[in-house]
N, CA, C and O atoms as a Tinker XYZ file with bonds, in Angstrom:
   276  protein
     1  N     15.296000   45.503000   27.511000    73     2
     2  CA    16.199000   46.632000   27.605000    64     1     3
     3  C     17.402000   46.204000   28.434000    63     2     4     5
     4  O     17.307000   45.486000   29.429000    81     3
     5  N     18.552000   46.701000   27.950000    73     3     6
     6  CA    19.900000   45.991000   28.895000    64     5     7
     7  C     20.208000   46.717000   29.854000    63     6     8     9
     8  O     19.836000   47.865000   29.612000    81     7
     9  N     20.687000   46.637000   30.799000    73     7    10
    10  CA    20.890000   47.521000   31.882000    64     9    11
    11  C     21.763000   48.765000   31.305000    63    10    12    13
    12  O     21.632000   49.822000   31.923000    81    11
    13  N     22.575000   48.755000   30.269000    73    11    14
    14  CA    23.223000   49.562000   30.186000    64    13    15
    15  C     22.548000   51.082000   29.394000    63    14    16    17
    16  O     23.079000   52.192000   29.369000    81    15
    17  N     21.203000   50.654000   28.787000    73    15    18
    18  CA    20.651000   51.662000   28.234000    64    17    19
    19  C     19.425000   52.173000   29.337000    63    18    20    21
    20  O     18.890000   53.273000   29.476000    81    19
    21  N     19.221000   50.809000   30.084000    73    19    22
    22  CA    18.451000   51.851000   31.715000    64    21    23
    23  C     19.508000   52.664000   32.525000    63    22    24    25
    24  O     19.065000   53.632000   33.143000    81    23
    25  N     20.570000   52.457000   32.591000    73    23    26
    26  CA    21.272000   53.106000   33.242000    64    25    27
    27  C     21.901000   55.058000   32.759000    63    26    28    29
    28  O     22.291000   55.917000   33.550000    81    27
    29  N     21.790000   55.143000   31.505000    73    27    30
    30  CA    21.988000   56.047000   30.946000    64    29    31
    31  C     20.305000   57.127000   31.256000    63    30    32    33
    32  O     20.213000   58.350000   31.350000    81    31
    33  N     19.592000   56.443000   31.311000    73    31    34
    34  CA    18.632000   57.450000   31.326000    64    33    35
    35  C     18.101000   57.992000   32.609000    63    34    36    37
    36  O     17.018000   58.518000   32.869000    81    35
    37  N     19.351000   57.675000   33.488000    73    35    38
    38  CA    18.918000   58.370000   35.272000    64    37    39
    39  C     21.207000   58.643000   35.510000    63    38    40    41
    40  O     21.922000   58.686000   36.511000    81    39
    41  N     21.452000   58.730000   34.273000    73    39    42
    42  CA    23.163000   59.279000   34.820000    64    41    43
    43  C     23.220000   60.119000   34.237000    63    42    44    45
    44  O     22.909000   60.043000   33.048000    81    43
    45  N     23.587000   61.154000   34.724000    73    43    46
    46  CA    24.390000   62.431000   34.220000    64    45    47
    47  C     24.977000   62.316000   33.521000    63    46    48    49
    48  O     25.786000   61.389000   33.564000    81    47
    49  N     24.929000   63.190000   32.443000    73    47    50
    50  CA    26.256000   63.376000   31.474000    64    49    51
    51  C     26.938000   65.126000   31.596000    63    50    52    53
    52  O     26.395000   66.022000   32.241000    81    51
    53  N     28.047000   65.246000   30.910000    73    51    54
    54  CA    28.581000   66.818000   30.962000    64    53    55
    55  C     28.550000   66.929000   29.828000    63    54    56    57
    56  O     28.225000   65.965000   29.136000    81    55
    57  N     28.796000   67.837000   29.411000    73    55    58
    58  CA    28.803000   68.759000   27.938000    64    57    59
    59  C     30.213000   68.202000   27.529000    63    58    60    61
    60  O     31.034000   67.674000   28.279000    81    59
    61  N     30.330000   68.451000   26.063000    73    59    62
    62  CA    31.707000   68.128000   25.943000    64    61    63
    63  C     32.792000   69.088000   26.444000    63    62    64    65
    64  O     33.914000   68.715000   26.788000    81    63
    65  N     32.253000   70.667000   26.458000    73    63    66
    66  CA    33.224000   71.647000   26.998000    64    65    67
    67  C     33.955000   71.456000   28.201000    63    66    68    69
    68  O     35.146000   71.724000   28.354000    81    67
    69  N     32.973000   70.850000   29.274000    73    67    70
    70  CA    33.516000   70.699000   30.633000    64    69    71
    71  C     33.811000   69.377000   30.887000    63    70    72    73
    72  O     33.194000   68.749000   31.747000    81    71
    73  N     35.041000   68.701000   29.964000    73    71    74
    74  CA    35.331000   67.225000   29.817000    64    73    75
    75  C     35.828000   67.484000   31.733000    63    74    76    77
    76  O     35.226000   67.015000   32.699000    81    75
    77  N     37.204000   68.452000   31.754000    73    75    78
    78  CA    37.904000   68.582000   32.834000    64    77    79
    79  C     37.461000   69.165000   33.842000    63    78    80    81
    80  O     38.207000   69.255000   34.817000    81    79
    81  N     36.103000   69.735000   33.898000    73    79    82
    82  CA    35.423000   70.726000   35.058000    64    81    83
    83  C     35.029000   69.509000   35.833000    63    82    84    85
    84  O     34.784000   68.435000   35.284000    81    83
    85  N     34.961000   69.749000   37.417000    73    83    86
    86  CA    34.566000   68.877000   37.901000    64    85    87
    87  C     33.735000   69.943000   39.075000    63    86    88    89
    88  O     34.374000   70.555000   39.931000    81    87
    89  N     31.995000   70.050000   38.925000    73    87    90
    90  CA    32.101000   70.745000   39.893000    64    89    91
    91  C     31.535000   70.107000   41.101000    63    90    92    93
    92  O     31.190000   68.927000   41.050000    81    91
    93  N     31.410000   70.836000   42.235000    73    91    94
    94  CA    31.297000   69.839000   43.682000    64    93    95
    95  C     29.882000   70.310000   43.873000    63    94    96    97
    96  O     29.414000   71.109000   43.063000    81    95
    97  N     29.135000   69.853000   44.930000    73    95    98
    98  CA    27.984000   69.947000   45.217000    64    97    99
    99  C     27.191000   71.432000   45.792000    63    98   100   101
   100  O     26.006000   71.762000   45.734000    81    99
   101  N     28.577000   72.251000   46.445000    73    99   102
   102  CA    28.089000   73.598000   46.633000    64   101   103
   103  C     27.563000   74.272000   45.400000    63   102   104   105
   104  O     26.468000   74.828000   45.318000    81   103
   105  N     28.521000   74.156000   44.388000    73   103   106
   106  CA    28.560000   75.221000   43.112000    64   105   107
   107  C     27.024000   75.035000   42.421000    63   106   108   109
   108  O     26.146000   75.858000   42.159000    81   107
   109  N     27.143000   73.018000   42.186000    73   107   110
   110  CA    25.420000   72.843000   41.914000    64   109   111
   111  C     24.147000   73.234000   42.626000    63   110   112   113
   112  O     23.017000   73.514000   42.226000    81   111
   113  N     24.707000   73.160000   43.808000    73   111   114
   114  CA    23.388000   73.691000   44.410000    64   113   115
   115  C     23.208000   75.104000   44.649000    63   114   116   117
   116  O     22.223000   75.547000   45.240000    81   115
   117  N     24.357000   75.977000   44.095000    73   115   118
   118  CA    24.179000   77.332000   44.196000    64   117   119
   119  C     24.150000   77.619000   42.062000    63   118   120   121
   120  O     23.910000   78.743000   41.618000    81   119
   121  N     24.307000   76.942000   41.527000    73   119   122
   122  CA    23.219000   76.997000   40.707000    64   121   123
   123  C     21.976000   76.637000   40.126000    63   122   124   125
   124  O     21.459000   77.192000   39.156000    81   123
   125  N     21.511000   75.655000   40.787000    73   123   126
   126  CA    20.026000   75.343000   41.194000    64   125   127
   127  C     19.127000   76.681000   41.914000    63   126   128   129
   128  O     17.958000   76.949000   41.640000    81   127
   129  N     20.045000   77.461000   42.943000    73   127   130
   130  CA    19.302000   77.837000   43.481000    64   129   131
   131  C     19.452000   79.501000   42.790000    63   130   132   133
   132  O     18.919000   80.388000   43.457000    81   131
   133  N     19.907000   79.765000   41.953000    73   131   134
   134  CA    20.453000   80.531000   41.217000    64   133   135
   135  C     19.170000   80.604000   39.966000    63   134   136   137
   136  O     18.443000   81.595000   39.912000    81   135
   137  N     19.017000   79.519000   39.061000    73   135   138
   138  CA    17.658000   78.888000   38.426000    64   137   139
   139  C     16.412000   79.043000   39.131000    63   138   140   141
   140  O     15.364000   78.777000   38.543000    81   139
   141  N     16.404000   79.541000   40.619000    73   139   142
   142  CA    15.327000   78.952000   40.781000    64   141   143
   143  C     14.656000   80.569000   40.973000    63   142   144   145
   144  O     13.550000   80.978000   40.619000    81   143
   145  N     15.890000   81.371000   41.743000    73   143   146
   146  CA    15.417000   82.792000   41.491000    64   145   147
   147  C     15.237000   82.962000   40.453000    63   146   148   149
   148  O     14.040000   83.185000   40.270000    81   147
   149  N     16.133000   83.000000   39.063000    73   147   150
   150  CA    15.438000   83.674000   38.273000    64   149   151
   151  C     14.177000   83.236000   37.235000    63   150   152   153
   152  O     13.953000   83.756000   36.141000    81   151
   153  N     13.544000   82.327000   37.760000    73   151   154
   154  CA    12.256000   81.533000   37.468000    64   153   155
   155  C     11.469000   82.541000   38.185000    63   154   156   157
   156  O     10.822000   83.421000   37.618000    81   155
   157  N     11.571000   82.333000   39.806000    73   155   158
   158  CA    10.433000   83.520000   40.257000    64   157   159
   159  C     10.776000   84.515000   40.148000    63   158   160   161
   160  O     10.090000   85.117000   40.974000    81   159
   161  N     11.734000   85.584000   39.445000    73   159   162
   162  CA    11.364000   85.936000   38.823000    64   161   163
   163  C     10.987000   86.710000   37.595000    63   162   164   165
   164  O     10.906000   87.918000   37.377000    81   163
   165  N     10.823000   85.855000   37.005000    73   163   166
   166  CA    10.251000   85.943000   35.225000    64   165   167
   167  C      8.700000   85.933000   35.861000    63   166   168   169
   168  O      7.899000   86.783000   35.472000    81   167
   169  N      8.298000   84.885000   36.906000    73   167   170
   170  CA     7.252000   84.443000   37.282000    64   169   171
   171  C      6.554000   85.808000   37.634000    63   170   172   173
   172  O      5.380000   85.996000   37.317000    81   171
   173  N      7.208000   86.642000   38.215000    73   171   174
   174  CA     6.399000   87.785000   38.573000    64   173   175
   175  C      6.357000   89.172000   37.745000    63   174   176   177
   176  O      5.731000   90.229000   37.831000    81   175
   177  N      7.112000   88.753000   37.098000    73   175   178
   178  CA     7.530000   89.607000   35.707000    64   177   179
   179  C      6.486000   89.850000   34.705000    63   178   180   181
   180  O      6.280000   90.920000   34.133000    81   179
   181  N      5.785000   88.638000   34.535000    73   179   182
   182  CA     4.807000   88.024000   33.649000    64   181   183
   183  C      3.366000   89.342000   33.509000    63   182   184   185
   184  O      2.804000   89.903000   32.568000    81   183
   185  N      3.308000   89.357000   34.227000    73   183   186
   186  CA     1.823000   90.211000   34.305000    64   185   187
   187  C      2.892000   91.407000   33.632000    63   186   188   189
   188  O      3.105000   91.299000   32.424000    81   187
   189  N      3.476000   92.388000   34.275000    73   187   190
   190  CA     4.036000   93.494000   33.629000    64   189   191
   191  C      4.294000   93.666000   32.730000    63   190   192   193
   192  O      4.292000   94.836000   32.345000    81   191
   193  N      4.790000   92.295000   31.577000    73   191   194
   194  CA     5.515000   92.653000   30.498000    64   193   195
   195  C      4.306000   92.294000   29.769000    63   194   196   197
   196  O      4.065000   92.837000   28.691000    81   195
   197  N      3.467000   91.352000   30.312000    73   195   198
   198  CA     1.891000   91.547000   29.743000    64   197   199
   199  C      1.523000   93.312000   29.683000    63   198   200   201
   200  O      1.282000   93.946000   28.655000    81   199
   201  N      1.547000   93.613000   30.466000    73   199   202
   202  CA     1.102000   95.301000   30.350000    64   201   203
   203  C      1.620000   96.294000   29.603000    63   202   204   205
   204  O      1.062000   97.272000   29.106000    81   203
   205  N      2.818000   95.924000   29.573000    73   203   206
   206  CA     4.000000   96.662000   28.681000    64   205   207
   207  C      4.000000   96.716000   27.122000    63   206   208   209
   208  O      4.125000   97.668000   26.352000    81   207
   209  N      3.858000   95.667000   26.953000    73   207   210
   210  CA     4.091000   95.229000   25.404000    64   209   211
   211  C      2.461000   95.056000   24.599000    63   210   212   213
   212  O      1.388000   94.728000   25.105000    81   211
   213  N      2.712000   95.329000   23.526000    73   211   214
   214  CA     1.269000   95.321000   22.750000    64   213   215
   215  C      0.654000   94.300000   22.871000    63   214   216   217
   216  O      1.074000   93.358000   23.544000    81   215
   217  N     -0.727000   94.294000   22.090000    73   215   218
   218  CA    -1.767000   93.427000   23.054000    64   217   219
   219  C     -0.768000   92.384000   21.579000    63   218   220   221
   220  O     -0.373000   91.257000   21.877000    81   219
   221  N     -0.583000   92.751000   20.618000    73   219   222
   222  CA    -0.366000   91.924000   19.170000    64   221   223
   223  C      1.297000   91.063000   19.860000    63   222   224   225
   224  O      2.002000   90.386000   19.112000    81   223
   225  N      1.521000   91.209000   20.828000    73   223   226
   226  CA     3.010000   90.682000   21.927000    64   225   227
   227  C      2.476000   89.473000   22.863000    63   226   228   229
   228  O      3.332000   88.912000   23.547000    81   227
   229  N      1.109000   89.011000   22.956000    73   227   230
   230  CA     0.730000   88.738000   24.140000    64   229   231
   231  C      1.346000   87.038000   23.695000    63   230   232   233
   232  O      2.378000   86.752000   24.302000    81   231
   233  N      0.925000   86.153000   22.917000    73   231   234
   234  CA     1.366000   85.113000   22.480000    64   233   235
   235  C      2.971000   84.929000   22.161000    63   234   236   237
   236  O      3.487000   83.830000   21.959000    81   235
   237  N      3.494000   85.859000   22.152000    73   235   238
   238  CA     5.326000   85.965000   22.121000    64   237   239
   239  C      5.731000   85.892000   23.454000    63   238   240   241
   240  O      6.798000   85.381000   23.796000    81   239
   241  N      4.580000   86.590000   24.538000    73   239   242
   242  CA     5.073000   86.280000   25.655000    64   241   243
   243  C      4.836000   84.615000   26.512000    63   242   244   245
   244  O      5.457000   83.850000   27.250000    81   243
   245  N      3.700000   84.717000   25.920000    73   243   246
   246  CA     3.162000   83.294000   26.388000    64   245   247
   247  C      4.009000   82.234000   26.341000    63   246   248   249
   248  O      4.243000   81.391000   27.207000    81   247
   249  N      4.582000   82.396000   24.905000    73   247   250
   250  CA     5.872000   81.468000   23.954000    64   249   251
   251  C      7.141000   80.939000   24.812000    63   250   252   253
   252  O      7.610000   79.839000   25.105000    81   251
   253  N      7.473000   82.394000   25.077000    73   251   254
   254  CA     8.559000   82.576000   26.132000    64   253   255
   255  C      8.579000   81.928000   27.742000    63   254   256   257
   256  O      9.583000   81.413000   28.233000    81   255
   257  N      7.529000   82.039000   28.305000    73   255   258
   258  CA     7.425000   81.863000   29.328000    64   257   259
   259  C      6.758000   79.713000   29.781000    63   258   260   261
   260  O      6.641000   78.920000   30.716000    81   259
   261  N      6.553000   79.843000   28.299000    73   259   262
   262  CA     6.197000   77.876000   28.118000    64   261   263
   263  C      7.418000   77.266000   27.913000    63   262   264   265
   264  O      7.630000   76.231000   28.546000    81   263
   265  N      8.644000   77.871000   26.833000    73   263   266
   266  CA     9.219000   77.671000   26.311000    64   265   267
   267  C     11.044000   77.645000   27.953000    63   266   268   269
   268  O     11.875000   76.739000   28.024000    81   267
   269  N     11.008000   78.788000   28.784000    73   267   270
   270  CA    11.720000   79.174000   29.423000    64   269   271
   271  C     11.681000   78.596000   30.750000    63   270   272   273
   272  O     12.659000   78.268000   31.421000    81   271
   273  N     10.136000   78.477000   31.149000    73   271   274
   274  CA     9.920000   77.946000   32.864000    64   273   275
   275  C      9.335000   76.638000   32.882000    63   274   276
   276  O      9.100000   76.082000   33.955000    81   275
C-alpha cells in the first residue's frame, strides 16, 4: 500500500459544498457536542416511542435507532 492511499484513510475530507468554509475548532466541537445531545436524546426517547407507537412499529423503531446512533 503507498503511503498516499494510507494517508487518505485517517485525513479529512469536506463535502464539495463547503470547498470555501473553513471551520475552526470551536464550531467543531460545538457540533460534536451538539451530536452528542441529540443522541442522548433519542437514547431516552427510545422506550416512549416504544410505548407510543403500535406493537406492528416496534422493528421501524429498532431500524431507526441502529440505523441513526
Amino acid at each position: 500500500m503507498s503511503s498516499t492511499f494510507g494517508q487518505m484513510d485517517v485525513v479529512p475530507t469536506a463535502p464539495p459544498s463547503s470547498m470555501f468554509i473553513s471551520y475552526g475548532l470551536k464550531e467543531r466541537c460545538a457540533a460534536a457536542e451538539t451530536l452528542s445531545l441529540v443522541a442522548r436524546v433519542l437514547n431516552r426517547s427510545k422506550a416512549h416511542l416504544h410505548s407510543v407507537l403500535p406493537k406492528n412499529n416496534s422493528s421501524v423503531v429498532e431500524d431507526f435507532f441502529r440505523t441513526l446512533i
